[in-house]
C-alpha positions as CSV (number, residue, x, y, z in Angstrom):
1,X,0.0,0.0,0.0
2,X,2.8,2.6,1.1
3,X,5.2,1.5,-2.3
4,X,1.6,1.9,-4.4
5,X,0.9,5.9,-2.6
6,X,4.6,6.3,-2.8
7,X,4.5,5.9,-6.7
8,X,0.9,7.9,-7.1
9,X,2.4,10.9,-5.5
10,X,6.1,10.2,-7.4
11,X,4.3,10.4,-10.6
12,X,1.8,13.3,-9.6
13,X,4.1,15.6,-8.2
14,X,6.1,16.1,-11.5
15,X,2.8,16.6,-12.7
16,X,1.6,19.7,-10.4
17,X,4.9,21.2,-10.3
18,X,4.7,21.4,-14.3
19,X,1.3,23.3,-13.6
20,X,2.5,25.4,-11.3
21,X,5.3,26.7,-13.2
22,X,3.0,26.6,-16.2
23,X,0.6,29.1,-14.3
24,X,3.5,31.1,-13.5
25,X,4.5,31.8,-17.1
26,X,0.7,32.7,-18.3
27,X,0.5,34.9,-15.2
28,X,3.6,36.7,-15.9
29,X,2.2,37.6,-19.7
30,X,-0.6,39.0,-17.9
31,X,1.0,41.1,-15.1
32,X,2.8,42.7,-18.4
33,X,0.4,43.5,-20.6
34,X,-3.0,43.1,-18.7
35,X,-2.0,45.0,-15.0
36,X,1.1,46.8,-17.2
37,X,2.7,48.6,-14.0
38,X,5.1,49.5,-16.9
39,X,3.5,51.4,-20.0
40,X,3.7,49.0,-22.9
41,X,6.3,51.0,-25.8
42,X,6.1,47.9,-28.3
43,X,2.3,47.2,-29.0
44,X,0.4,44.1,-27.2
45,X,2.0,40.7,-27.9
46,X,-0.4,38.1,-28.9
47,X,-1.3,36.0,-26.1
48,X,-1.2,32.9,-27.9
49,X,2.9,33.4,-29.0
50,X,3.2,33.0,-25.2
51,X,1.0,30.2,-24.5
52,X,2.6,27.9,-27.0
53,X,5.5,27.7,-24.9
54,X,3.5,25.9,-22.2
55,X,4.5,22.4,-23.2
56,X,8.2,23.5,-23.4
57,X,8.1,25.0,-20.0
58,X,5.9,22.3,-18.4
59,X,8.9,19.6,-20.3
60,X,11.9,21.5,-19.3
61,X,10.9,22.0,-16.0
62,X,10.3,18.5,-15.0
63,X,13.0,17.0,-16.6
64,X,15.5,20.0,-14.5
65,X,13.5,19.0,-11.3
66,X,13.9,15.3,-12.4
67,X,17.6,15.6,-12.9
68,X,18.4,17.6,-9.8
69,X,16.9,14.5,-7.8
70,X,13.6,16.7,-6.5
71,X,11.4,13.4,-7.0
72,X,13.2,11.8,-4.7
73,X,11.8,11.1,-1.2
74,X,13.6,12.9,1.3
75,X,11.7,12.9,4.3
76,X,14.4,13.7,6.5
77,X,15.2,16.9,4.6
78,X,14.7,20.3,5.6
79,X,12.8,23.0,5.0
80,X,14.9,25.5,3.9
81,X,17.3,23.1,2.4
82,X,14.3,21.5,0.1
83,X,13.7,25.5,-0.6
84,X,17.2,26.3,-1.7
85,X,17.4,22.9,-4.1
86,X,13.8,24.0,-5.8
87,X,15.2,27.3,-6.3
88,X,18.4,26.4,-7.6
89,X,16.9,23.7,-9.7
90,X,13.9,27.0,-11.2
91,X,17.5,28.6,-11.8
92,X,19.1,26.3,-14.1
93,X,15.5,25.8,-15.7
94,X,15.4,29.1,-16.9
95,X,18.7,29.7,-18.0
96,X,18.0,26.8,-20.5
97,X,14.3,28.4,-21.1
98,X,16.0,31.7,-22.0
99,X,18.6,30.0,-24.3
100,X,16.1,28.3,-26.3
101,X,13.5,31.0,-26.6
102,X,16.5,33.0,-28.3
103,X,17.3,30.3,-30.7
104,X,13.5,31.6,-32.4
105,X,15.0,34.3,-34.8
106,X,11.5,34.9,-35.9
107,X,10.4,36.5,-32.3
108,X,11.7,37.9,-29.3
109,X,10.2,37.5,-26.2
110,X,9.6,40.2,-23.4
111,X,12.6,40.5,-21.2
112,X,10.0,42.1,-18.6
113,X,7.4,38.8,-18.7
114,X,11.2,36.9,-18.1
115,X,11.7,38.5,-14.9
116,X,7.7,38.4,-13.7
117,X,8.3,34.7,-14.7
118,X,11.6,34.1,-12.9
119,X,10.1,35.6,-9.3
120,X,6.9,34.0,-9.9
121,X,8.2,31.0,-11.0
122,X,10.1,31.1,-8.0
123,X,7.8,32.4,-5.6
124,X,5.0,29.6,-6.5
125,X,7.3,26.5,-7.0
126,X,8.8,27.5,-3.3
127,X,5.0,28.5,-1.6
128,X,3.9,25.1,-3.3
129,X,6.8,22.9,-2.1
130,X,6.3,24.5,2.1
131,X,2.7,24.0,1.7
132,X,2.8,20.1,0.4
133,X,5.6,19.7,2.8
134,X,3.8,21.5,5.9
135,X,0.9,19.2,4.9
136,X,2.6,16.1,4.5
137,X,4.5,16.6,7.9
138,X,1.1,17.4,9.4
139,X,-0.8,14.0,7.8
140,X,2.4,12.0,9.4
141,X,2.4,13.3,12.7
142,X,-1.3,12.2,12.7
143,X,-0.6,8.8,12.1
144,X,-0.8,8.7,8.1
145,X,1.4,7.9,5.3
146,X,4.1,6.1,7.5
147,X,7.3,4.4,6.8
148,X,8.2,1.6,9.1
149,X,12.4,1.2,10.3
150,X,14.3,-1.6,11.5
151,X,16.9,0.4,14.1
152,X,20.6,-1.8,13.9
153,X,23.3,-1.2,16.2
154,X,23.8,-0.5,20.0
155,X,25.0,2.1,22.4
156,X,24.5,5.8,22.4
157,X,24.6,5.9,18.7
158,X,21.0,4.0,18.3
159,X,19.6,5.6,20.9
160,X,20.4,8.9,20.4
161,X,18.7,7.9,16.6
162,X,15.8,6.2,18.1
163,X,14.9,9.5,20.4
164,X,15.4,12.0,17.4
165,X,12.7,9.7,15.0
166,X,10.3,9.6,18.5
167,X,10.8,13.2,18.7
168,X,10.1,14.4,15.5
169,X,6.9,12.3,14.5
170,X,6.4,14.7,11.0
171,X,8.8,12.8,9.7
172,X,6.4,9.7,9.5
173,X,8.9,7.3,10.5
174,X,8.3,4.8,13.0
175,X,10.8,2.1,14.8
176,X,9.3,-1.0,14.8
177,X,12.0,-2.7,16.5
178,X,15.8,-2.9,17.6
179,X,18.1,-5.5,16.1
180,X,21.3,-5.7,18.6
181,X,24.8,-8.0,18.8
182,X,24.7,-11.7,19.4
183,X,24.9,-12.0,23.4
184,X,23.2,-8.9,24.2
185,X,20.8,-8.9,27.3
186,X,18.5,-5.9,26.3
187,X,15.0,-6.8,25.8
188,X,14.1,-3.1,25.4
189,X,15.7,0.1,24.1
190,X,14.2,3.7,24.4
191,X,11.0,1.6,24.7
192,X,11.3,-0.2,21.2
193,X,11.4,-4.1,21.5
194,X,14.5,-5.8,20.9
195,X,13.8,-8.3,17.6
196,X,16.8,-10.2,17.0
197,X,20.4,-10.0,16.6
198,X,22.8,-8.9,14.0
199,X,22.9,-13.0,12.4
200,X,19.7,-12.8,11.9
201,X,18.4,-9.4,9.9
202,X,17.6,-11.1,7.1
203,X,15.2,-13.2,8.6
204,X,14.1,-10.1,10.8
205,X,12.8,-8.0,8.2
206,X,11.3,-10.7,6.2
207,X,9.2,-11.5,9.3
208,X,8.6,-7.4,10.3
209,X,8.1,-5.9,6.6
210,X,9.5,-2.6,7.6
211,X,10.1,-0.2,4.8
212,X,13.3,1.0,5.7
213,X,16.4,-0.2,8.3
214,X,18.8,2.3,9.8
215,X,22.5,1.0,11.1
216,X,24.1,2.6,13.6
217,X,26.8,1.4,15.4
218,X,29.8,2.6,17.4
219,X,32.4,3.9,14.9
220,X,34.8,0.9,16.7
221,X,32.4,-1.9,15.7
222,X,33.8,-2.3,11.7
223,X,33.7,-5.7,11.7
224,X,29.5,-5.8,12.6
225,X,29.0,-3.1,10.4
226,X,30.9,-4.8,7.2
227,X,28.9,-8.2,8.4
228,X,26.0,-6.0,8.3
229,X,26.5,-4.5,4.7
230,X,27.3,-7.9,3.6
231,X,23.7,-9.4,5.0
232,X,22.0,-6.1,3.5
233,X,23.5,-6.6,0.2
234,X,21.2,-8.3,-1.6
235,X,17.4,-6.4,0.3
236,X,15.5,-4.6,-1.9
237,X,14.8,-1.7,0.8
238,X,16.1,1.6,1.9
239,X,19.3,1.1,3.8
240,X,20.5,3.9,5.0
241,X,23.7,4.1,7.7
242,X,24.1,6.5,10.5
243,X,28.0,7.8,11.1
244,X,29.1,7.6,14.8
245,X,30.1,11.4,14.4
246,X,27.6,13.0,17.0
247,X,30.3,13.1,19.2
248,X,32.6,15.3,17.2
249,X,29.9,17.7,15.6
250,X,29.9,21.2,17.7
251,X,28.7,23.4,15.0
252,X,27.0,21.3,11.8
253,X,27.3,18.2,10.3
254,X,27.0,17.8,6.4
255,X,26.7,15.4,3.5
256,X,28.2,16.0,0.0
257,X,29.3,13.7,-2.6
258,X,32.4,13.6,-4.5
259,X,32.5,10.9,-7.6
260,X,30.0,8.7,-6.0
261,X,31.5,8.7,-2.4
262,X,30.0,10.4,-0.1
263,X,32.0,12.6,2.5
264,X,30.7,13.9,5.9
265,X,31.8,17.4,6.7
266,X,32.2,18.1,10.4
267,X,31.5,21.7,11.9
268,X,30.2,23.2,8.9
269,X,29.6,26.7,9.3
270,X,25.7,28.1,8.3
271,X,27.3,31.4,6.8
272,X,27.7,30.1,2.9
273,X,25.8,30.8,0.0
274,X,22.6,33.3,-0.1
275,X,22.8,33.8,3.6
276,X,26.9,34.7,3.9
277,X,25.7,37.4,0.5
278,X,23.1,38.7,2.5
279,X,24.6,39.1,5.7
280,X,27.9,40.8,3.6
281,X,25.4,43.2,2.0
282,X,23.7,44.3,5.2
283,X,26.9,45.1,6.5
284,X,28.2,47.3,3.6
285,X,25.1,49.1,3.7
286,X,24.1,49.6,7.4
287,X,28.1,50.3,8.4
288,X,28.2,53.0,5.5
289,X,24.9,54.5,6.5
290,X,26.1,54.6,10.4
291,X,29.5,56.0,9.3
292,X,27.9,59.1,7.2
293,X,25.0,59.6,10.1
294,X,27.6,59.5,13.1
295,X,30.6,61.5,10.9
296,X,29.5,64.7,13.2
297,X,30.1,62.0,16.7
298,X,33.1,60.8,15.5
299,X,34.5,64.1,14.9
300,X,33.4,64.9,18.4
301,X,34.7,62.1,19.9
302,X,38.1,62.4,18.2
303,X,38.2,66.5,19.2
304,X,37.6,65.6,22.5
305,X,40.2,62.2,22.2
306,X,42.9,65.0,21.0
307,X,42.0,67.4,23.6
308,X,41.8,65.3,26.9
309,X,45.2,63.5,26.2
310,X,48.7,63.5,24.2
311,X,48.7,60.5,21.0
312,X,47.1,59.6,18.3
313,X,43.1,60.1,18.2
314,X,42.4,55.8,17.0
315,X,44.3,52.9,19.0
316,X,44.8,50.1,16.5
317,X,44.9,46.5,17.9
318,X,46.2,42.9,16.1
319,X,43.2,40.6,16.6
320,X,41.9,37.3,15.2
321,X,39.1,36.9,12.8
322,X,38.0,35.0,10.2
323,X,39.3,31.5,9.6
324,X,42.1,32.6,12.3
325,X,43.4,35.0,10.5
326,X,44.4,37.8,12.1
327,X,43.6,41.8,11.1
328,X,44.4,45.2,12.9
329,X,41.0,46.2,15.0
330,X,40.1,50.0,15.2
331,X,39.7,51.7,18.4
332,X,39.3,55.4,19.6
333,X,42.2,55.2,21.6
334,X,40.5,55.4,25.4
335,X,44.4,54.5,27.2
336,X,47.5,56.6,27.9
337,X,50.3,55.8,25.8
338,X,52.2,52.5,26.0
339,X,49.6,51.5,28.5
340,X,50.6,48.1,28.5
341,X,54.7,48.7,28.5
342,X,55.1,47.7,32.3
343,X,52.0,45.2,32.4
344,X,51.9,43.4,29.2
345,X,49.2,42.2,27.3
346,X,46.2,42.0,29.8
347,X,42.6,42.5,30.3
348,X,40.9,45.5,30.7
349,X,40.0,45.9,34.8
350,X,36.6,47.9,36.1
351,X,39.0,49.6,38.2
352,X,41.8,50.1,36.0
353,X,44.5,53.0,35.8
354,X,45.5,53.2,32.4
355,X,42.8,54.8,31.0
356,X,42.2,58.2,30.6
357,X,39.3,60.4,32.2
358,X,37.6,60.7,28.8
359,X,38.4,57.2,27.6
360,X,36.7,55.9,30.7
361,X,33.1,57.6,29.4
362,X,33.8,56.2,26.3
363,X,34.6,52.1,27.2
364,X,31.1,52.7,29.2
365,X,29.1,53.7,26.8
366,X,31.0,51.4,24.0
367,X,31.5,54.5,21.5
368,X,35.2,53.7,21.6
369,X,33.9,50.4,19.3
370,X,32.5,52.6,16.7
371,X,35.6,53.1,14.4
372,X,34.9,49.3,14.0
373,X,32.3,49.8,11.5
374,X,35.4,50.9,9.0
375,X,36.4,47.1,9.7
376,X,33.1,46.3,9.1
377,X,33.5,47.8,5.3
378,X,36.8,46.6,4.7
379,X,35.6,43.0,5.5
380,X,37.5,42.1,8.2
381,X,34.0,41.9,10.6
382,X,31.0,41.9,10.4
383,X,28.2,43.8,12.7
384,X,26.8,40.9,14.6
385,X,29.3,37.8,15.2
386,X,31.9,36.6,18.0
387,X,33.8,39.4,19.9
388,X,37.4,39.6,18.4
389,X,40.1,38.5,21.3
390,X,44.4,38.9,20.7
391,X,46.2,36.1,19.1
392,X,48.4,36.1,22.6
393,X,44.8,35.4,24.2
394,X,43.6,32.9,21.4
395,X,46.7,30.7,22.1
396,X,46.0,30.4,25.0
397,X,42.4,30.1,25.5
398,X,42.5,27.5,23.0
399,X,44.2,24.9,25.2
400,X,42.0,26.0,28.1
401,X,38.7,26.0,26.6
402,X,37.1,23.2,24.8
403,X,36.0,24.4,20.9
404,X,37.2,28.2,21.5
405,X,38.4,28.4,18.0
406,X,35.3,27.2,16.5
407,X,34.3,30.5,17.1
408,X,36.4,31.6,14.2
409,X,34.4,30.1,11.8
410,X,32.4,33.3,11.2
411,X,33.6,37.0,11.0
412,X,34.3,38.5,14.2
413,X,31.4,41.2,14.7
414,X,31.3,44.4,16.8
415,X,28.2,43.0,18.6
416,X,26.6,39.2,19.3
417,X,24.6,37.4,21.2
418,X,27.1,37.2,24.2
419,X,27.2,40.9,24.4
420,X,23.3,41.2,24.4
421,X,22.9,39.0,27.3
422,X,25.8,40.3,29.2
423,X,28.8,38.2,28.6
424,X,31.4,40.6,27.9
425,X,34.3,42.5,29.5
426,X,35.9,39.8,32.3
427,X,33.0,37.6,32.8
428,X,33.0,33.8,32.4
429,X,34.7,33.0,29.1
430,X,32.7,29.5,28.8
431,X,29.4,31.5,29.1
432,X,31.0,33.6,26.2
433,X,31.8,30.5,24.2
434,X,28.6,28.9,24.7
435,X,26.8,31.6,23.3
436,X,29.4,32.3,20.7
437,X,28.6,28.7,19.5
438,X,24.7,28.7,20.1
439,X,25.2,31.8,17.8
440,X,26.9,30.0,15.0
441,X,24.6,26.7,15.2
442,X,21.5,29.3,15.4
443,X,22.4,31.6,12.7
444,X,19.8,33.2,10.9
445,X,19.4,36.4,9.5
446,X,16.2,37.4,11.6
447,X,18.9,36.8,14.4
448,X,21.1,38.7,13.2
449,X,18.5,41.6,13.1
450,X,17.1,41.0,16.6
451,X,20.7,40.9,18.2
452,X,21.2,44.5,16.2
453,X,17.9,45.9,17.7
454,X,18.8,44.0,21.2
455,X,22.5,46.1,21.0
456,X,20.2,49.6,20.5
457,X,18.7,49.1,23.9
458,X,20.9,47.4,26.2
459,X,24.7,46.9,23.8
460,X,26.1,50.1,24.2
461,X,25.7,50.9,28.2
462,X,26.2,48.0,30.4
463,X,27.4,47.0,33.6
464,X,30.1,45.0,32.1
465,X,31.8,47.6,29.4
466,X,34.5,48.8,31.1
């Protein structure tokens, strides 16, 4: 019944995407020349020079969305991963749309119903895909269209897996039972009954019908796992095997393949693609706007920097960014000169007597930060990310400090979410870290913008900026 639904939807689903898309290309001819937001120069188009593209577009389509594997069941995909391969795969489409429509030399088609169609396209394909998958979820956690799993292996590893698939029931994958080691006592584990042993899985999902089995096992245990692959050779099913990685994943965990092998990277960063362009652009645009509005308080500042105290109006700093490398920080210089020539590098103190009367006001209120946003331009941070610390700090906090330079896998930022909830001057550095990391793991743009509006209200003056 479930292999019979599966192929129903398999085959309808190319079908409704192909309307879709198709719906999208009619509507775009008619949000050009029936709404015409833009006054039509080159007379009305006939509407059915459009419309015989249909069976191109509906063909082309398909096959893209065929050949970029979007057919295939991925239940354990997410959202916005699904999103960005539909997108990517309307991309490619109509580059190859656009090519062939040009090899008619008898008629050129409207550049204007090409856009329309590419954010249409785009916009219904994606709103179509969230729906059907919100739905699908929805049916699943209710019980329906469920895919049965035989869980293989033992020890943290299967039972970490087991309490993820209880956990999230939209998936629609249920474990129907646990298949362990010979000599193994365990007639339970995480509540799912214990069916057999590793000799017999063969005969085990012969007996249980399950739709899909799911090894995990220690990464010590080669010689089970090879036994197991051996036994599984020859089934008919969806194997799929679970790498004993958990343990060494602090940031993200992700799957490409390479020539037919597949390769898991470790501590992936979220900051690539679309997201990494649009955090880059905010920052160009909001540091440039911030450094023309506050030109008149940096003057100020830098009068009254000149005024108070003998030196140089900005205090440049060595610190460590990106990828570890390392870049010079800008400062308004808040310290007398060679401030640290009898103490060495050290932290900054609340009570501390190398600063000077106006470069105490400033530390407080954190406008000594603001010749960062030049850094900001030049690429070197970025507004919202991981506080900046001196290599001589980084070498050493990195032997203390489990994962501290995993915090370099983003650009250093002149705010972040340890600053926002009070982590910052010297307070607990593994507080810092956590929320460095919970940063990095979280990332989001709609994070990024609610740290920015957190560090309006309560970034700048804290108890802590000193």
């Amino acid at each position: 019944m479930l292999t019979h639904y599966q192929r129903t939807f398999g085959y309808l689903l190319p079908v409704v995407d192909a309307a879709v898309v198709v719906a999208a290309w009619l509507a775009s001819y008619w949000v050009r020349f029936s709404l015409a937001p833009i006054p039509i120069t080159k007379g009305l188009p006939p509407f059915s020079s459009y419309a015989s593209l249909t069976p191109l577009v509906a063909v082309l389509w398909m096959s893209v969305f065929a050949l970029m594997h979007l057919y295939e069941s991925r239940r354990m995909l997410g959202r916005l991963n699904e999103l960005r391969l539909v997108l990517k795969a309307h991309g490619v489409a109509l580059l190859g749309f656009i090519a062939l429509t040009y090899l008619f030399e008898d008629y050129r088609y409207s550049r204007l119903v090409m856009l329309n169609f590419a954010l249409l396209g785009g916009l219904s394909l994606g709103l179509f895909r969230v729906v059907l998958r919100g739905t699908l979820r929805s049916l699943r956690a209710h019980g329906f269209n469920l895919r049965y799993v035989l869980a293989v292996g033992e020890g943290p590893a299967i039972e970490s897996l087991i309490e993820r698939l209880d956990q999230f029931t939209e998936l629609g994958l249920r474990v129907k039972g646990v298949v362990t080691r010979e000599g193994s006592l365990q007639q339970r584990i995480c509540g799912k009954p214990v069916l057999g042993h590793f000799g017999d899985v063969s005969e085990i999902i012969a007996r249980t019908k399950v739709d899909e089995v799911l090894l995990a096992l220690p990464a010590a245990d080669t010689e089970n796992l090879n036994r197991l692959l051996d036994a599984l050779a020859d089934e008919t099913l969806v194997i799929r095997v679970i790498p004993d990685v958990l343990r060494y994943v602090t940031l993200r965990c992700g799957i490409e393949e390479f020539d037919g092998v597949p390769i898991v990277r470790i501590n992936d960063s979220p900051l690539l693609g679309w997201g990494a362009s649009a955090k880059r652009m905010t920052d160009v645009l909001l540091a440039a706007t911030a450094l023309w509005c506050l030109l008149p308080v940096l003057l100020a500042l830098a009068l009254m920097i000149k005024l108070t105290s003998p030196g140089p109006v900005l205090y440049s700093q060595e610190r460590m960014g990106l990828d570890g490398r390392s870049f010079s920080m800008l400062k308004f210089r808040s310290m007398r000169l060679d401030a640290e020539g009898e103490s060495g590098p050290i932290w900054a103190q609340r009570v501390d007597g190398r600063r000077t009367a106006f470069g105490t006001l400033l530390r407080k209120t954190s406008l000594d930060e603001l010749p960062q946003l030049w850094n900001v331009l030049a690429g070197d941070m970025s507004l919202v990310g991981p506080r900046p610390e001196r290599p001589v700090f980084v070498h050493r906090f990195r032997k203390e400090i489990p994962h501290y330079m995993l915090r370099h896998k983003v650009r250093a930022g002149i705010t972040g979410w340890a600053q926002v909830n009070g982590w910052r001057g010297n307070t607990s550095l593994d507080r810092r870290i956590e929320c460095d990391l919970f940063y990095i793991r979280n990332w989001s743009y709609a994070l990024d913008l609610k740290i920015l509006i957190l560090t309006l209200f309560k970034g700048f003056v804290n108890q802590n900026a000193y």
